[in-house]
Every structure is written in structure tokens, then in C-alpha cells.
BAMAR-457917 format. One record per atom (N, C-alpha, C): x, y, z. Coordinates in pm, whole numbers, padded with zeros to 5 digits, always signed. Layout:
XYZ;...
% end
This chain:
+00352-02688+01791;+00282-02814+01769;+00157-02790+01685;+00128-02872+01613;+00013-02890+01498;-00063-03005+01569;-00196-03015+01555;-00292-03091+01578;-00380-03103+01433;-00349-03243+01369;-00440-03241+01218;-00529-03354+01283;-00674-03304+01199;-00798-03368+01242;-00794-03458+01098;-00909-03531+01178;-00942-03599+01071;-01026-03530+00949;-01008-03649+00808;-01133-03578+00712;-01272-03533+00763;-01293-03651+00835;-01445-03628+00880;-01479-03537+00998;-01370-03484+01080;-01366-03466+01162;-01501-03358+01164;-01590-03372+01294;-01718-03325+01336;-01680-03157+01343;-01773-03028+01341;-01758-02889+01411;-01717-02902+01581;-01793-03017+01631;-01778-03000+01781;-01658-03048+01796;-01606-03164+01737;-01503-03246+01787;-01344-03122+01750;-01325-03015+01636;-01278-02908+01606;-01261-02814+01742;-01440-02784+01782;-01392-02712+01896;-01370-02764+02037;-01360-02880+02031;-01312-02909+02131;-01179-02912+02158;-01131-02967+02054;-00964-02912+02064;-00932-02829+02103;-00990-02696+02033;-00969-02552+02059;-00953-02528+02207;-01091-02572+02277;-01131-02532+02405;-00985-02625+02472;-00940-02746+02404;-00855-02754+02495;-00714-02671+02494;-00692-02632+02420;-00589-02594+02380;-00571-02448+02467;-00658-02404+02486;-00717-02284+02504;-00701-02270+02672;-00731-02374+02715;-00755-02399+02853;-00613-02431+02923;-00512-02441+02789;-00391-02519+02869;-00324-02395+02848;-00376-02276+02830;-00289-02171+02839;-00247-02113+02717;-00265-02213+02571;-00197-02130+02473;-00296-02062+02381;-00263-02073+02281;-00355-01999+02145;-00360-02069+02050;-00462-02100+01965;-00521-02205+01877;-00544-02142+01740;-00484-02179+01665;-00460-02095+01528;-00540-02232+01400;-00660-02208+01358;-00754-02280+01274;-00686-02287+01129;-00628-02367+01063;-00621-02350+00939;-00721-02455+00822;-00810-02428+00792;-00941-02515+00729;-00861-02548+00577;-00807-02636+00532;-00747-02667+00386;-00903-02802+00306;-00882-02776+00207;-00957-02921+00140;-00918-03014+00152;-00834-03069+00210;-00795-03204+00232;-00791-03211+00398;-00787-03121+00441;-00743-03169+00618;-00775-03013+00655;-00782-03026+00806;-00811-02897+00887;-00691-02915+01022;-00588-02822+00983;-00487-02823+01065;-00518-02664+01233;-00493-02724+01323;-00508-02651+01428;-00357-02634+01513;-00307-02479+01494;-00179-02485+01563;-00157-02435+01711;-00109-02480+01771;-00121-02459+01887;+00068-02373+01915;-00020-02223+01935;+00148-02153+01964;+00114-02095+02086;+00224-02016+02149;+00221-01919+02268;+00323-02004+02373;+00306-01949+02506;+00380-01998+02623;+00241-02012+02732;+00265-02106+02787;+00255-02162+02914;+00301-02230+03036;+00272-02221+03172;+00340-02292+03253;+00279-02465+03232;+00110-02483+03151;+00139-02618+03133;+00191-02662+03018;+00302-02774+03019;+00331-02837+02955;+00242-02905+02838;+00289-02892+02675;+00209-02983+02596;+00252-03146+02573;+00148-03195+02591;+00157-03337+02606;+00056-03397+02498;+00186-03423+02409;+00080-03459+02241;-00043-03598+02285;+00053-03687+02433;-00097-03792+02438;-00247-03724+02434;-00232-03605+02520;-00362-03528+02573;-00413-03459+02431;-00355-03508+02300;-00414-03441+02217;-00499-03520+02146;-00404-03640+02133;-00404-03746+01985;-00505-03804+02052;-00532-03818+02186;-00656-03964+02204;-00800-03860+02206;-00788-03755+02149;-00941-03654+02129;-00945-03734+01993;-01138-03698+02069;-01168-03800+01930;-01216-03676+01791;-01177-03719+01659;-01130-03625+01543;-01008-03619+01522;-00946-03662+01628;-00769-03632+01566;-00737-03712+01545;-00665-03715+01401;-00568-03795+01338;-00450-03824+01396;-00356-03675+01354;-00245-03680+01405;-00184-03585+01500;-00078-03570+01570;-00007-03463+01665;+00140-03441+01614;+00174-03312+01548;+00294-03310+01480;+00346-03161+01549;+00520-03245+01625;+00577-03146+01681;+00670-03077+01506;+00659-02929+01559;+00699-02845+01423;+00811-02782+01527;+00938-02816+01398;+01090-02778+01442;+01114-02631+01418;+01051-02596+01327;+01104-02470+01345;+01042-02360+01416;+01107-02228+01436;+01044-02133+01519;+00920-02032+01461;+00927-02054+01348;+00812-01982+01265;+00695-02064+01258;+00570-02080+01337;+00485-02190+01338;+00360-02169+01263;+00312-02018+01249;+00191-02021+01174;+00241-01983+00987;+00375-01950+00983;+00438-01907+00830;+00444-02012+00785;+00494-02194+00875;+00556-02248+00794;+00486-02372+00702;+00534-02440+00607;+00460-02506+00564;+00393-02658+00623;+00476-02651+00728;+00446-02778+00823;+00253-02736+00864;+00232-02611+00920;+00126-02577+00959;+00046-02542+00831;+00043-02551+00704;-00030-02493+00623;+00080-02559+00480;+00020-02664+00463;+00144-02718+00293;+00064-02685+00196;-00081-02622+00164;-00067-02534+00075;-00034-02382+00068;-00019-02350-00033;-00004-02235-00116;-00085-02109-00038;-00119-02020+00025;-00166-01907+00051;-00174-01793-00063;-00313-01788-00066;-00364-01651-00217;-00407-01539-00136;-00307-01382-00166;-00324-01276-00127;-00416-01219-00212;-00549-01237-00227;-00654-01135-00319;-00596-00979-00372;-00517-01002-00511;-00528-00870-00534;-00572-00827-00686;-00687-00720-00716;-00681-00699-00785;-00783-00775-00895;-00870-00871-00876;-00899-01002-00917;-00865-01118-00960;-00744-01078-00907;-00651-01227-00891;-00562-01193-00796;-00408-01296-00785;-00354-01329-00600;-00274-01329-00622;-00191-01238-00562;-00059-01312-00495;-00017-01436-00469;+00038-01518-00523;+00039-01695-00480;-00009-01764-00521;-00097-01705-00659;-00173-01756-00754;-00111-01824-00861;-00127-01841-00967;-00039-01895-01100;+00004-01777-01196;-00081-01665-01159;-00098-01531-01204;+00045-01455-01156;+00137-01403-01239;+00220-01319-01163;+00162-01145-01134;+00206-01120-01033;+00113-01016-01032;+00218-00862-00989;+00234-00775-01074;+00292-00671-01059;+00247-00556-00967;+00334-00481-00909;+00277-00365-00812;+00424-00259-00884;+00379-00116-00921;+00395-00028-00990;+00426+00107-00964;+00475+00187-00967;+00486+00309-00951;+00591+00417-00887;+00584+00532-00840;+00679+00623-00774;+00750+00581-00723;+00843+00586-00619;+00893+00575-00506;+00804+00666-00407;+00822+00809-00459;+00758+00931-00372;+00630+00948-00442;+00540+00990-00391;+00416+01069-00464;+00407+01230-00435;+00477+01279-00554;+00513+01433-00557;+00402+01537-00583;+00305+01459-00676;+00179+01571-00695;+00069+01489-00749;-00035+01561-00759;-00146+01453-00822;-00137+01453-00990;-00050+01535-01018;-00080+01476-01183;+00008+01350-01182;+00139+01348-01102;+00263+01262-01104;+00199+01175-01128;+00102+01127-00965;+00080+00965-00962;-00041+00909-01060;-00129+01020-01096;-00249+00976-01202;-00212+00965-01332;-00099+00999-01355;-00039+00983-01497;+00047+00882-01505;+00113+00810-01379;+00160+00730-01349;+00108+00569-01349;-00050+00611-01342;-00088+00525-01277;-00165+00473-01411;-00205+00555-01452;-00269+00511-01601;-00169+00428-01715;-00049+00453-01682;+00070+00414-01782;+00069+00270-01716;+00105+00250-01602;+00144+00139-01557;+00023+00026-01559;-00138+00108-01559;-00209+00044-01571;-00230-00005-01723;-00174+00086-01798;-00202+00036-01963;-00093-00046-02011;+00020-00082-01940;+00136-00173-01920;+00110-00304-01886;-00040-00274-01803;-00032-00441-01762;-00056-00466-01560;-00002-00351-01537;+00055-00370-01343;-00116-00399-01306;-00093-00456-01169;-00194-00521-01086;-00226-00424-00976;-00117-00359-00954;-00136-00273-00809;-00036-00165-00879;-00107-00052-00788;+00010+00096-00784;+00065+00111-00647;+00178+00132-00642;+00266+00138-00559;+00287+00327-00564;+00319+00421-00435;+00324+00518-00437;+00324+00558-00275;+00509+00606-00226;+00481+00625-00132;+00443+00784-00060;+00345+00781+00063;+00311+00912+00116;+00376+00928+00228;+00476+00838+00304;+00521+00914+00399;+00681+00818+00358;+00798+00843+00360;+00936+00800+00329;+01039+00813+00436;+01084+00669+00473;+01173+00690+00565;+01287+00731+00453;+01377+00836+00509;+01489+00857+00434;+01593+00838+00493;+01707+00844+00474;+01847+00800+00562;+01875+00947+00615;+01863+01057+00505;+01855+01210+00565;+01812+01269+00599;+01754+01381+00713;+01676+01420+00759;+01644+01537+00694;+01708+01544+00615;+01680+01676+00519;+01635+01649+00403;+01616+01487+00397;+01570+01472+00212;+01419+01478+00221;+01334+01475+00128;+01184+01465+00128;+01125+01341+00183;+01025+01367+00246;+00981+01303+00384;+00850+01273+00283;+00808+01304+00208;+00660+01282+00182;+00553+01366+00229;+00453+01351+00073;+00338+01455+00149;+00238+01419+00219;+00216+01295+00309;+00125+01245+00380;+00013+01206+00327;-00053+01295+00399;-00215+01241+00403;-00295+01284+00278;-00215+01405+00191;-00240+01503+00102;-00232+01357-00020;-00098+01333-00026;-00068+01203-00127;-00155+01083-00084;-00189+01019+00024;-00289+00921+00011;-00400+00957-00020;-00472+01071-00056;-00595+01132-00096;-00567+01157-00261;-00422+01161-00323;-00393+01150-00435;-00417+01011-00516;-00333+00920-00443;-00314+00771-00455;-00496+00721-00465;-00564+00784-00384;-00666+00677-00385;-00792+00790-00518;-00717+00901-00583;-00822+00930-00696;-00741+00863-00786;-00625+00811-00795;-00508+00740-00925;-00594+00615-00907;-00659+00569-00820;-00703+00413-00816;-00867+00450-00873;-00962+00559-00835;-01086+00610-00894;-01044+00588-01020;-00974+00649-01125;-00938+00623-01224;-00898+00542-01291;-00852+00460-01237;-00773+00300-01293;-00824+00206-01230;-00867+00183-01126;-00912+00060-01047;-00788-00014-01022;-00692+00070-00991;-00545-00033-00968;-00547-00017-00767;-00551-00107-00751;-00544-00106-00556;-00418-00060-00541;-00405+00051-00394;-00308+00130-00389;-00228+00032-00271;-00114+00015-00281;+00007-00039-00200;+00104+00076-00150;+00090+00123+00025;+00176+00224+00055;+00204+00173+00148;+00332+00266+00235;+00409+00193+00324;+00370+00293+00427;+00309+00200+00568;+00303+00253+00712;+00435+00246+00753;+00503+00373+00840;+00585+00413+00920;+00574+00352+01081;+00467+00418+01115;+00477+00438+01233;+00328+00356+01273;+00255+00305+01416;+00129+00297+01432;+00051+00391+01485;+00112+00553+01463;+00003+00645+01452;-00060+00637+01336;+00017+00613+01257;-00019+00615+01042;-00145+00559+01060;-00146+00392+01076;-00225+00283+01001;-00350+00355+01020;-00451+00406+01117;-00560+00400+01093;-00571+00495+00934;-00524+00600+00969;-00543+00719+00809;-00481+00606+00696;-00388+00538+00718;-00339+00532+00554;-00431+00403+00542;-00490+00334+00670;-00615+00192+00626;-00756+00269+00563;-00751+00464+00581;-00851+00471+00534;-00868+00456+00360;-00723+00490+00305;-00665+00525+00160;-00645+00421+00108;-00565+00323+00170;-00513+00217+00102;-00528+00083+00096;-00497-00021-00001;-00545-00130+00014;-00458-00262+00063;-00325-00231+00051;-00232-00281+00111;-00135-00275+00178;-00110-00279+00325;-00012-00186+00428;+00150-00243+00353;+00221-00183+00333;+00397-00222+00360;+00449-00167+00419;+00528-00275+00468;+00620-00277+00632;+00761-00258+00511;+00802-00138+00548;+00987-00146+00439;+01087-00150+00541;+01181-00209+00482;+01312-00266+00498;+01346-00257+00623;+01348-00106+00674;+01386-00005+00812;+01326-00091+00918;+01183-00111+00917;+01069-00155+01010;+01070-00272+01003;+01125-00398+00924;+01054-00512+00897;+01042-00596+01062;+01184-00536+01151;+01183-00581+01304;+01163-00472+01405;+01026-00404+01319;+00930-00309+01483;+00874-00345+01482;+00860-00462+01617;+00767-00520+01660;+00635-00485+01678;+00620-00347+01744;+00503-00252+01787;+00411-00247+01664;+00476-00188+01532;+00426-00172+01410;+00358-00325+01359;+00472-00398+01396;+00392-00544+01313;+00313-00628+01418;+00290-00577+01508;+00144-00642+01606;+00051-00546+01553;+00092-00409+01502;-00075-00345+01492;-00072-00369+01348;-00023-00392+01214;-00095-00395+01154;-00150-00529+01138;-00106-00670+01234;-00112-00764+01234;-00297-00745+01293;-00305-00639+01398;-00432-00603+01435;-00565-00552+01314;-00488-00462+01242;-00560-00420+01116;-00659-00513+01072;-00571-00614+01052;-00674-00746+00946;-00676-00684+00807;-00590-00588+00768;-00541-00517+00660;-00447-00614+00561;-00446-00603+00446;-00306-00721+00381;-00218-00672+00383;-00108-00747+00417;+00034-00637+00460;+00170-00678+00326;+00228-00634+00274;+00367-00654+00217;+00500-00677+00286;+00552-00706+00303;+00655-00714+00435;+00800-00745+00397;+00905-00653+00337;+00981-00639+00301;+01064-00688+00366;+01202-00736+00316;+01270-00831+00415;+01408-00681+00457;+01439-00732+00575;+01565-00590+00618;+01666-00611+00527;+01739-00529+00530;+01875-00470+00515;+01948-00608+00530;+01974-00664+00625;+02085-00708+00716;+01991-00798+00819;+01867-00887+00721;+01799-00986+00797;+01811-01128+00733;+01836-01227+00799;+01809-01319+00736;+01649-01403+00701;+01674-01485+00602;+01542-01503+00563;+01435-01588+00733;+01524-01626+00816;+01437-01659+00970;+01367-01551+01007;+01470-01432+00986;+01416-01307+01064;+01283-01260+00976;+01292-01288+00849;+01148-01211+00776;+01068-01270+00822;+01053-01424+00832;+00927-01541+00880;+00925-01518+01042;+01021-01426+01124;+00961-01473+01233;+00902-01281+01253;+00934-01228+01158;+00835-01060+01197;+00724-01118+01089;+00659-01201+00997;+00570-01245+00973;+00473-01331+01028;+00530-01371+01120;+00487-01473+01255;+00415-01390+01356;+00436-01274+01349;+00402-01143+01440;+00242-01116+01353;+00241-01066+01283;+00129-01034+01194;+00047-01191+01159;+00074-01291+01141;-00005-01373+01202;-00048-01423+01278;+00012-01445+01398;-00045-01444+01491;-00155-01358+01548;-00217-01248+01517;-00313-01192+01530;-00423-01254+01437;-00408-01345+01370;-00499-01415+01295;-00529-01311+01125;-00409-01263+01139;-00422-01158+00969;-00327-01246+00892;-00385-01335+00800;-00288-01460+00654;-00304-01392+00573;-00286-01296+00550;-00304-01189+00425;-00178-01141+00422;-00100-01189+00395;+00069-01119+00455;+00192-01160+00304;+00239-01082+00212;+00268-01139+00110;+00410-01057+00170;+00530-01125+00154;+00687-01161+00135;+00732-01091+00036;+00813-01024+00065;+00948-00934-00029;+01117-00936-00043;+01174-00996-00136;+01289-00980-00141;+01324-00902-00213;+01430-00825-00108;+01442-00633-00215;+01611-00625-00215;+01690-00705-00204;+01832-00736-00143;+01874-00680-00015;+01982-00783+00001;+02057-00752+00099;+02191-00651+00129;+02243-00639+00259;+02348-00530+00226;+02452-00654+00228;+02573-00649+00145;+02672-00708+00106;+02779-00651+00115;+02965-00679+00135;+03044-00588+00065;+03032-00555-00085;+02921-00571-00177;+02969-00559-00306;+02946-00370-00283;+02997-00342-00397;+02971-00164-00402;+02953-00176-00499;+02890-00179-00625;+02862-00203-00753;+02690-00185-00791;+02622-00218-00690;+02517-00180-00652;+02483-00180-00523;+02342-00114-00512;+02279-00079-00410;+02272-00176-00299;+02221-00284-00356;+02212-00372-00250;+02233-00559-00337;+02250-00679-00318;+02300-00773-00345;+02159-00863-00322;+02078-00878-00447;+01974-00964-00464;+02007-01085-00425;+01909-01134-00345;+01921-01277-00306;+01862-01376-00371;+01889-01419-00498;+01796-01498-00555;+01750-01600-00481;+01885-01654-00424;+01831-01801-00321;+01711-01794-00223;+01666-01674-00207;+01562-01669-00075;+01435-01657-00158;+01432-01627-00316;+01283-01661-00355;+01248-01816-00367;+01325-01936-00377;+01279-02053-00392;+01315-02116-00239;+01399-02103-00151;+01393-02122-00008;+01260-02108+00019;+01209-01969+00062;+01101-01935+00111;+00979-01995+00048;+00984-02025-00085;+00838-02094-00149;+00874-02213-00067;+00974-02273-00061;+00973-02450+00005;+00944-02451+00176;+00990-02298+00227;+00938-02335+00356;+00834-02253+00404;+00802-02176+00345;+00640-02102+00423;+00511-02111+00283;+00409-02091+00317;+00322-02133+00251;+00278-01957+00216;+00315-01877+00265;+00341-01713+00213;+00355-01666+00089;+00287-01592-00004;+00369-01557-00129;+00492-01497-00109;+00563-01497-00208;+00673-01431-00212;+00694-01346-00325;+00717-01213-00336;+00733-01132-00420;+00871-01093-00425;+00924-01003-00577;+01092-00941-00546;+01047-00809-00590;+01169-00732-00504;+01164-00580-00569;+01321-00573-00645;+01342-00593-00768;+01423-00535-00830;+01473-00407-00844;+01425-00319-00803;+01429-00169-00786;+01529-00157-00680;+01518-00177-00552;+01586-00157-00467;+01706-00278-00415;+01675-00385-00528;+01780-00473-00527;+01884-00450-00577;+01907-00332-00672;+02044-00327-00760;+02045-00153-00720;+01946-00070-00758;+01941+00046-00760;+01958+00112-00874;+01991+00030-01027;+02030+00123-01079;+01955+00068-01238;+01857+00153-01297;+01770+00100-01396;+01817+00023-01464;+01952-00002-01530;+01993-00110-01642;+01979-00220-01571;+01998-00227-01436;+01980-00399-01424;+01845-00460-01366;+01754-00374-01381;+01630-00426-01277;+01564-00520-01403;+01551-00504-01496;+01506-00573-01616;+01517-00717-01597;+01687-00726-01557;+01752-00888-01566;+01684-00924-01446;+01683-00851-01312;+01700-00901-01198;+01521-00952-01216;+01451-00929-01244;+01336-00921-01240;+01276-01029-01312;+01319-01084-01439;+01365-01179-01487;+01378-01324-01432;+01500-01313-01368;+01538-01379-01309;+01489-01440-01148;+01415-01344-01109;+01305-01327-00997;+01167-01432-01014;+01140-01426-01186;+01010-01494-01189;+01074-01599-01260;+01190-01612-01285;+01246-01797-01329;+01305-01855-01225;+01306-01799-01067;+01353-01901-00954;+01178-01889-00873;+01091-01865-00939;+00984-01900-00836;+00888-01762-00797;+00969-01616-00792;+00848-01518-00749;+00747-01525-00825;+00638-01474-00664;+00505-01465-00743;+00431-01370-00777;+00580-01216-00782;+00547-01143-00866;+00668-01016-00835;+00653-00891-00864;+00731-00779-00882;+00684-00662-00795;+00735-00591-00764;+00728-00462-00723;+00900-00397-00776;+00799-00254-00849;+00878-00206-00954;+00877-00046-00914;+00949+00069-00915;+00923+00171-00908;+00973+00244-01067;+00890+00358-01088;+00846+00354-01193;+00786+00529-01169;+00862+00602-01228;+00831+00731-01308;+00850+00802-01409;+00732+00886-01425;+00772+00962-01592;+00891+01028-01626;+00974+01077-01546;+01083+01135-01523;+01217+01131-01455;+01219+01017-01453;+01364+00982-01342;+01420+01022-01311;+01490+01134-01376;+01624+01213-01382;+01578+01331-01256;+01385+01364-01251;+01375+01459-01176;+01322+01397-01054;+01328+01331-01056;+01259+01221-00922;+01318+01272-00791;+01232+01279-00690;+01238+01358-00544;+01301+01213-00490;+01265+01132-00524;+01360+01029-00462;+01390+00882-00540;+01508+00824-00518;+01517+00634-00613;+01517+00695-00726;+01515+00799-00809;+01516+00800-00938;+01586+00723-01060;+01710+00734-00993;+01858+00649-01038;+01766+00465-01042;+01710+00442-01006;+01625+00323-01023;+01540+00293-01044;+01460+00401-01128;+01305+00410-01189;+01333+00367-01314;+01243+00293-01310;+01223+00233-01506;+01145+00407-01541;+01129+00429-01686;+01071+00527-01745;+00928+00431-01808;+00845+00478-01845;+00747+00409-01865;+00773+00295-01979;+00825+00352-02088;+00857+00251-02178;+00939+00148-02128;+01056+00170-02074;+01119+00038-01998;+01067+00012-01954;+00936-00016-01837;+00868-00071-01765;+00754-00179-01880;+00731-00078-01965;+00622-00105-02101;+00737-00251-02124;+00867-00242-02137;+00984-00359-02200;+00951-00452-02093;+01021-00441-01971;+01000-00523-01897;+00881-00642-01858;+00742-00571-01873;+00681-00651-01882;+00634-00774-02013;+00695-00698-02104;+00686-00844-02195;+00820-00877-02202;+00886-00888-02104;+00988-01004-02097;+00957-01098-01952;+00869-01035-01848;+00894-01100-01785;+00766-01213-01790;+00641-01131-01881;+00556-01213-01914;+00554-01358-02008;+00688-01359-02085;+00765-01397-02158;+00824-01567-02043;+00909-01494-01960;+00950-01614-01855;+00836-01653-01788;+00744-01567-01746;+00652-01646-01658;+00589-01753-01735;+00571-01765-01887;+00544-01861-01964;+00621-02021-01980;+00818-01940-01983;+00844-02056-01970;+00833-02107-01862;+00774-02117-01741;+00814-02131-01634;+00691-02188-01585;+00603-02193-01670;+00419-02242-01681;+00307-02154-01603;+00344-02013-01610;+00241-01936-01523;+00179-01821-01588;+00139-01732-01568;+00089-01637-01648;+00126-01508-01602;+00128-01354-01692;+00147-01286-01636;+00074-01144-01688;
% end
């Protein structure tokens, strides 16, 4: 349930809601917009909500029961747009905004040479991971804490904000010391444990959609991380698993303009891990920012062929150098910038 106040509505008459809301057992989620100040009321209780006990407080406009199960993602609770600050401009902005780099971070020349290319390309963020879930237990795991101390002299140098992916919630405190944006990948997007703490962080999170999730399931492990009161939470479609065998995984185009119509979340695509295989990330990517994304995540090394990991799906710098003036290209027709 949503509780919208009035325009005028007073500070006291605001917290009074709260206090009631509060008192009846649940949790009161503030959303302050320029046109209206929406207050959501989620959680469980044994008392019952009774929209009379809401609507006759004085400041309230209206009392709106919300159908679906995602209550602080969806746009019922929040119908504008949400801007993820990155970079000096947003996620969810008009700005498309790219995130760049390795898969693995193998050494410090890798990612600082990496990082300078992608930054002279155009990218908004460097992407570079230090710890890698792998499917094998024998493939490279990442160099930890060594590579987030890499990642964050590639950002001394470029001023590009570093985007890495927490594993586990032993990680977050060390990699919140390195990095500027947590991602939750594919494996994790439904560990709960993980997405209450970085939901705790107050860190901005990326939040990759699973394998074998539907687009409910991404909004309701995003529902997790907001509910701790962290809206800093930007959406990933990286594909799904499909019978196709032709590629890696089966891009969902339909879930980048779904998700803009029902959560007020950015939404980003990873072409990289949507196809797997460099000739098609170009199109897919493309095609990503002409149904609506509000931006890319790209992996991206000097060397593909020698890549410790995803190589088979790394743009080389110059393709990446291509890619972006094509996709800067659509984001034009499409009235946005990139």
C-alpha cells in the first residue's frame, strides 16, 4: 500500500503518517518526488491495514492498494525515473552511460592500460573483476584484494569509477573500501544474505538478472536492497539460458522496455555475456539502446585471444572504439545522448 500526501502536505502531518504506520507494525518507505511525496507502507503484521485509518489523516490525498509484489521497485510507488549518480552524470538519465573493461583483472598494467583506452573511447565506468565466480574450480578465481588495489590506481589515473562484483558478505566491507559500485552477478542475483548486506552498505549496487530468473524475480531481489532504504540500485539484462546453442545465452530484448514501464529502476544490458561471442555484441548492444537501455556494460581487453577468462567475448579496443560510435549513433535516433 502507498499513502500519497498532499502538495501542501505539512513536515508534521508526513510524520505522522510515518509514526502511524510504524506503530501498526510495518515499515514506512519516504519517497519525496516534485510533484507529490509518496509514503510506502511494506512488511508484515498481525494488524491489519485499513486504508480508512489512513485517508482521513489530515495531508493525505490518496490511499493506493499496489498489486504487485515488488512495492518499493515499482512504478506505482515512485512514477518517476530514478538517477544512479555515475561519473557526473546517471544511470536513468538521458545520458547513456557505458561501464567497460576485463572480465578478470590479471595485472596492473592489464587494467591501467585498459582503462585509459576505454576511457579515451568514451566509457563512464571501468568494469574489472577481482574475485570470479567460475563454473570450474580449477579456472582462475581472481586476484582479490591485490586487483582492487589495481582497479582503484586505473581510476587515480582516469577518474573512471570502478564497478566490481561482491561474492560473498565477507567481501563487501574490503571491496566498499576500492570500489564505487557493488555487482551482484548472475550466480547471486537470489542470495538473499548478500542482497540484505549490500542493501545495508548504502553502496550503489548493479544487479544482474539470473540465468534462469524471470524479470519478477530480478524486482523482487531488488526489493531486498531497497528495502534497507539503498535506491541506488541500477538493473541488468545479460541473457537468459534458453535451448538455443548458438550462443551463450538468449538476450531478452523484451525485458529492457517491460522493466522501464514497470519499475522506476534504471535498466542497463550486458551484451557480452548475452551472446558470448564478439561478432554479435556490437548488434546486441545496438539494439539494447533502441528498445530503451540506459546504458551498456561491455567487457573489453587488449588481448582476447589471451584472456584468463570471457575472452571469446571481449571486444579488442578498436571494436569497442566501433561500437561506441554506433551506439552513440542510435542513442541519437532514439533522442538521448551518449
Amino acid at each position: 500500500m502507498i499513502v500519497v500526501m498532499k502538495h501542501n502536505a505539512s513536515a508534521k502531518e508526513i510524520s505522522d503518517v510515518i509514526s502511524r504506520i510504524r506503530a501498526d507494525g510495518y515499515e514506512a518507505h519516504l519517497s519525496e518526488g516534485e510533484e507529490r511525496t509518496v509514503i510506502g507502507v511494506v512488511g508484515e503484521s498481525p494488524t491489519p491495514l485499513r486504508e480508512d485509518n489512513y485517508s482521513a489523516m489530515d495531508g493525505v490525498d490518496s490511499v493506493v492498494r499496489i498489486s504487485v509484489p515488488y512495492k518499493l521497485a515499482s512504478r506505482e510507488f515512485h512514477p518517476a525515473d530514478s538517477i544512479v549518480p555515475l561519473n557526473g552524470t546517471g544511470a536513468g538519465s538521458n545520458q547513456i552511460v557505458v561501464i567497460a573493461g576485463p572480465c578478470s583483472v590479471e595485472s596492473r598494467e592489464q587494467i591501467i592500460e585498459t582503462a585509459c583506452a576505454v576511457k579515451e573511447a568514451g566509457a563512464t565506468a571501468l568494469r574489472g573483476g577481482a574475485f570470479k565466480p567460475r563454473t570450474s574450480p580449477y579456472s582462475f578465481q581472481g586476484h582479490g584484494e591485490k586487483a582492487l588495489q589495481w582497479l582503484a590506481e586505473a581510476r587515480e589515473r582516469t577518474g573512471l569509477p570502478i564497478v566490481t562484483e561482491v561474492m560473498d558478505t565477507t567481501q563487501i566491507e574490503m571491496v566498499c573500501e576500492y570500489a564505487d559500485v557493488l555487482q551482484i552477478g548472475a550466480r547471486n542475483m537470489q542470495n538473499f544474505s548478500l542482497l540484505h548486506a549490500v542493501g545495508e552498505s548504502q553502496f550503489p549496487v548493479l544487479l544482474k538478472r539470473g540465468m534462469a530468473s524471470t524479470m519478477e524475480d530480478l524486482l523482487m531481489s531488488a526489493e531486498y536492497i531497497l528495502s534497507h532504504g539503498n535506491n541506488r540500485v541500477i538493473l541488468c539484462e545479460r541473457g537468459i539460458r534458453t535451448f538455443e546453442k548458438y550462443t551463450r545465452n538468449t538476450f531478452d530484448v523484451n525485458a529492457i522496455p517491460v522493466l522501464k514501464a514497470r519499475t522506476h529502476l534504471p535498466v542497463i544490458a550486458d551484451p557480452s555475456h548475452a551472446v558470448g561471442y564478439w561478432e554479435y555484441v556490437e548488434a546486441i548492444a545496438r539494439s539494447a539502446i533502441a528498445a530503451g537501455a540506459d546504458g551498456l556494460i561491455v567487457e573489453v581487453h587488449p588481448e582476447p585471444d589471451k584472456a584468463l577468462s570471457d575472452g571469446r567475448q571481449s571486444l579488442t579496443y578498436k571494436r569497442f572504439r566501433s561500437m561506441m560510435e554506433q551506439v552513440a549513433r542510435v542513442a541519437q535516433a532514439v533522442g538521448r545522448t551518449a
